[in-house]
Residue frames relative to the residue before (quaternion, step in Angstrom):
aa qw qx qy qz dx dy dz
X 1.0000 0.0000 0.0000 0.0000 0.00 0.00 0.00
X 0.6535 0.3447 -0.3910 0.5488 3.49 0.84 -0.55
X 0.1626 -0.7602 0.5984 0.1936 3.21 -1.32 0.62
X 0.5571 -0.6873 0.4136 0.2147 3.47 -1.28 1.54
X 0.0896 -0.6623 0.7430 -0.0373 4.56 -0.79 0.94
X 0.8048 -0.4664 0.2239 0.2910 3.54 -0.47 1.03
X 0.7271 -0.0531 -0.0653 0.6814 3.67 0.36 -0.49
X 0.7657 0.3977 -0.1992 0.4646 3.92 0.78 -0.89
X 0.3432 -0.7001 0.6162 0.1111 3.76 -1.20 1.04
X 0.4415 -0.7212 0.5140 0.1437 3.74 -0.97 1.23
X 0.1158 0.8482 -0.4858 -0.1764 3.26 -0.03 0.73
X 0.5661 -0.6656 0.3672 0.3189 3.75 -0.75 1.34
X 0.3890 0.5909 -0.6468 0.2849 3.60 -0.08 1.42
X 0.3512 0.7908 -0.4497 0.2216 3.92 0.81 -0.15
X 0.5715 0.2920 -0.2936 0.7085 4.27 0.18 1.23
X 0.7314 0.5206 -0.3470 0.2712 3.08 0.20 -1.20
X 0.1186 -0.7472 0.6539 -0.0080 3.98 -0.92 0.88
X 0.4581 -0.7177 0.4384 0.2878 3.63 -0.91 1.19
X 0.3060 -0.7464 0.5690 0.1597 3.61 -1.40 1.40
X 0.8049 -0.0540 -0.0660 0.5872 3.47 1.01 -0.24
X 0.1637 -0.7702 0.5945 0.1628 3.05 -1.56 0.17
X 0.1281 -0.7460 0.6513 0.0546 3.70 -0.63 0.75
X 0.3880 -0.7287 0.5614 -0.0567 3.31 -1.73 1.21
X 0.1223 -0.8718 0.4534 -0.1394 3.56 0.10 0.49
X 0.4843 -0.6170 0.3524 0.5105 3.22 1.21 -1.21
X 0.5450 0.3029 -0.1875 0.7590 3.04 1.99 0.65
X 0.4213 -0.6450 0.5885 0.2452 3.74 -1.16 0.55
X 0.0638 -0.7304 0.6798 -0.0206 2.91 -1.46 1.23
X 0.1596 -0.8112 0.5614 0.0346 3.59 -0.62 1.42
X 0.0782 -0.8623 0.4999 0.0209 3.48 -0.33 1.21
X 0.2389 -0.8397 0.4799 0.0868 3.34 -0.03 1.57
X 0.8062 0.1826 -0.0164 0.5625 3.98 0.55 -0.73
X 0.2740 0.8193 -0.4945 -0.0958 3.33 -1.22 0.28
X 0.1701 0.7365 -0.6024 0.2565 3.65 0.72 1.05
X 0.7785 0.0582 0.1397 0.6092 3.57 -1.22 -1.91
X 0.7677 0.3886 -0.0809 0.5031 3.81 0.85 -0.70
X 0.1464 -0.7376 0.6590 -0.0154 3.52 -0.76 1.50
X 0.1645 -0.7164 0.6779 -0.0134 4.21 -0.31 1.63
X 0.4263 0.7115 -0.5499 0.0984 3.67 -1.20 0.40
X 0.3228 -0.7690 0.5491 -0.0534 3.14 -1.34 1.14
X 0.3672 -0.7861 0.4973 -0.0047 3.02 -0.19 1.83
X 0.0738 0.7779 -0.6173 -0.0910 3.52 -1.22 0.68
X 0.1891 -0.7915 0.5773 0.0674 3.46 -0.92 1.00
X 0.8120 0.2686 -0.1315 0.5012 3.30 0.28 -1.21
X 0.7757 -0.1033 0.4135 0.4654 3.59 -1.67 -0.36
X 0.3294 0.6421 -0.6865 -0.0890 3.07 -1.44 0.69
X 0.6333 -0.4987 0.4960 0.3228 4.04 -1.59 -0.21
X 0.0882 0.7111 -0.6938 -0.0720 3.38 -1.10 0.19
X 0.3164 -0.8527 0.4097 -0.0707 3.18 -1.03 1.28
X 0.0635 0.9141 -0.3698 0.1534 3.66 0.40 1.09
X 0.8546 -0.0858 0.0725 0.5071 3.68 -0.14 0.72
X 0.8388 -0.1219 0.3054 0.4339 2.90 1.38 0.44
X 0.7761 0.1889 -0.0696 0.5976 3.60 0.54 -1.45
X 0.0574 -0.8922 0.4401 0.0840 3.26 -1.56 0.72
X 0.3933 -0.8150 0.4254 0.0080 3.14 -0.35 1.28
X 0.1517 -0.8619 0.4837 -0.0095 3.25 -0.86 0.82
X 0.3505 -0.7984 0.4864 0.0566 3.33 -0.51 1.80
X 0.0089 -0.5651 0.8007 0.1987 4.22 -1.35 -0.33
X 0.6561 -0.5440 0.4496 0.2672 2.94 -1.74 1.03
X 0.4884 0.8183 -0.1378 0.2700 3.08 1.13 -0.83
X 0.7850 0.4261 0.0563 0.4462 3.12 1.39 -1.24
X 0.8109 -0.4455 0.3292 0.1890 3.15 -0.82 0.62
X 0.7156 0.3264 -0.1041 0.6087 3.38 0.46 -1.95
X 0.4148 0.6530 -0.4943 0.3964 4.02 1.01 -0.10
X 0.9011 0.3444 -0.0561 0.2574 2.62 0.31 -1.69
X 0.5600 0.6318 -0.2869 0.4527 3.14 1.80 0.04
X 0.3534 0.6947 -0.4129 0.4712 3.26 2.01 -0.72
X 0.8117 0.4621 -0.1866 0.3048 3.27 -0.12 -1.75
X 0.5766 0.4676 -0.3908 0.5442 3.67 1.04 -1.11
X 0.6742 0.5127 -0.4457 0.2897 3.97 0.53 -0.64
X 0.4411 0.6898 -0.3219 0.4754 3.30 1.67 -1.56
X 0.8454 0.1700 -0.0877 0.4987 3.63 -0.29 -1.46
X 0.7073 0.1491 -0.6524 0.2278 3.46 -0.09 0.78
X 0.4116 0.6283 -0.4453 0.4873 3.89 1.40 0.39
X 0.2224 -0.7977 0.5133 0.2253 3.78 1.11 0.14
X 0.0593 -0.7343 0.6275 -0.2521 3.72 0.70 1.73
X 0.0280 0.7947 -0.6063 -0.0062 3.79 -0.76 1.28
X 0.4003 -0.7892 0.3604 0.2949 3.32 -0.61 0.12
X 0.4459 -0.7653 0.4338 0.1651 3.96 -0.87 1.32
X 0.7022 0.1123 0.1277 0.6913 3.66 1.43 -0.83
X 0.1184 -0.6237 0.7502 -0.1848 2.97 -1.07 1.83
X 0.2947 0.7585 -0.5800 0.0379 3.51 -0.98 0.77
X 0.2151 -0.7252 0.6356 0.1541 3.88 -0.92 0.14
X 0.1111 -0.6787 0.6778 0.2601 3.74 -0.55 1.06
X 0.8059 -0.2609 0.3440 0.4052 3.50 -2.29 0.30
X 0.8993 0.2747 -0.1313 0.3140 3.31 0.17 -1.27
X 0.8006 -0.3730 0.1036 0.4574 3.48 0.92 1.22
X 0.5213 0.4419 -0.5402 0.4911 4.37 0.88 -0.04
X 0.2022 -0.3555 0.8947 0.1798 2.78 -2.48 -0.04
X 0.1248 -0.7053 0.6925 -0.0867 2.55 -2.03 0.83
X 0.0939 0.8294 -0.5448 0.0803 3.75 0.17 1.11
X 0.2241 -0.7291 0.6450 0.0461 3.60 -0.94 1.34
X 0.2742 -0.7996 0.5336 0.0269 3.91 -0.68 1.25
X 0.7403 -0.4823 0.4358 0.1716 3.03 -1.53 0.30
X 0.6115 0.5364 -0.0596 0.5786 2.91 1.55 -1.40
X 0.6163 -0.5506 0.4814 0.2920 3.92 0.79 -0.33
X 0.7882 0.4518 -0.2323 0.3474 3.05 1.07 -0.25
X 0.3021 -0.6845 0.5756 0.3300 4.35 -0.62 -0.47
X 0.4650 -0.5529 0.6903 -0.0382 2.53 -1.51 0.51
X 0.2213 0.8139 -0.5356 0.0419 4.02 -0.04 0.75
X 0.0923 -0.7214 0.6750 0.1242 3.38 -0.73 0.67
X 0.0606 -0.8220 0.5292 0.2014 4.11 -0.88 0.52
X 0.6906 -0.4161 0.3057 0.5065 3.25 -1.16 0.38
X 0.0821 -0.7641 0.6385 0.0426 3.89 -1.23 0.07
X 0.7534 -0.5472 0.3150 0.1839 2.97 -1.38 -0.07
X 0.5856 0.2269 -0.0446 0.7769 2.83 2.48 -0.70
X 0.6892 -0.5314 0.3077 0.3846 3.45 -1.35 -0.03
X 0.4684 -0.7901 0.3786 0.1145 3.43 -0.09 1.33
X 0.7663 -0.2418 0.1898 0.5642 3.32 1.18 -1.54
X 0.3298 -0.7935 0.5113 0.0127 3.19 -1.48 1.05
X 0.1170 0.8758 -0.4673 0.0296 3.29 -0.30 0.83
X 0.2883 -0.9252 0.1923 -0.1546 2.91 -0.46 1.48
X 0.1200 0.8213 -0.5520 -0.0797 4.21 0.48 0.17
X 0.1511 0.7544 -0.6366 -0.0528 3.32 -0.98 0.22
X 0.4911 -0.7231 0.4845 -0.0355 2.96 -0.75 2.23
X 0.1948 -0.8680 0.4324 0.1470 3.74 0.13 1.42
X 0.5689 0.5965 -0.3259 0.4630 3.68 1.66 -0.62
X 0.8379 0.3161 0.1128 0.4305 2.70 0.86 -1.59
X 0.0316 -0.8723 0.4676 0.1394 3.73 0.54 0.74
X 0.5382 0.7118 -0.3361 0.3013 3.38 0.85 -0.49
X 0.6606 0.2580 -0.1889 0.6792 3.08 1.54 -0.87
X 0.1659 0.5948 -0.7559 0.2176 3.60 -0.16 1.27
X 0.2529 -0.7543 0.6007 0.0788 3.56 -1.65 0.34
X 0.1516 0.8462 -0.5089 -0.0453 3.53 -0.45 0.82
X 0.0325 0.8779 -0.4777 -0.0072 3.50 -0.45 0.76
X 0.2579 -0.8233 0.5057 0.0020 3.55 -0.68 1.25
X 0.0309 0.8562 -0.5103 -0.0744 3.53 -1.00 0.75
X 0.3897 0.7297 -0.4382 0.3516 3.50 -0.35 0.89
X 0.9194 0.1721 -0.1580 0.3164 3.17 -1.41 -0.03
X 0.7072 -0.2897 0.1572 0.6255 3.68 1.55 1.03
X 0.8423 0.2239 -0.0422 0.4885 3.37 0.51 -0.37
X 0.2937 -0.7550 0.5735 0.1217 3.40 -1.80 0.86
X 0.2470 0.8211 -0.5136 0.0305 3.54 0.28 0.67
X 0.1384 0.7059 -0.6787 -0.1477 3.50 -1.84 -0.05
């Protein structure tokens, strides 16, 4: 399901604009939810990129989570989803803006489909510690 772009893997969220988000002490971005449950775990540090300047978020916080509530009620979708080999995400927005997750020391991010009709085609994809693998 993921399809392979030289060093970077496409990951099939492109249109897609977050419908909920759920908090835990980590962000959960929940991108689909019919026959198909889409979501994008954050764990670690990530960047957000805007005109230029970049700013750096922990899940952890507050001003995170306010990003996102802005994203989804400004219905911000995303044009370019990508995961290089060695452990980023990389999300280009509607809004002008990215989305950077970097490599870390632990698993940064999780992205995730799980395919209620069809389990076989569930998708799990992990970034961190040097590497992108599912």
């Amino acid at each position: 399901m993921l399809k392979e772009i030289g060093r970077y893997y496409a990951l099939p969220l492109v249109g897609c604009a977050i419908q909920q988000i759920k908090y835990n002490g980590m962000i959960r971005l929940v991108y689909a939810d019919a026959d198909e449950r889409v979501f994008l775990d954050l764990h670690g540090e990530f960047q957000v990129e805007a005109s230029g300047h970049i700013t750096t978020f922990s899940p952890r916080q507050k001003e995170a989570l306010l990003l996102f509530f802005d994203w989804f009620h400004a219905d911000v979708t995303i044009e370019e989803a990508k995961a290089d080999k060695q452990g980023q995400l990389f999300l280009k927005l509607s809004n002008q803006q990215e989305l950077i997750v970097q490599d870390g020391p632990f698993e940064n991010w999780h992205f995730t489909i799980l395919n209620r009709q069809f389990p076989s085609k569930n998708l799990f994809v992990h970034g961190g510690v040097g590497t992108t693998y599912f």
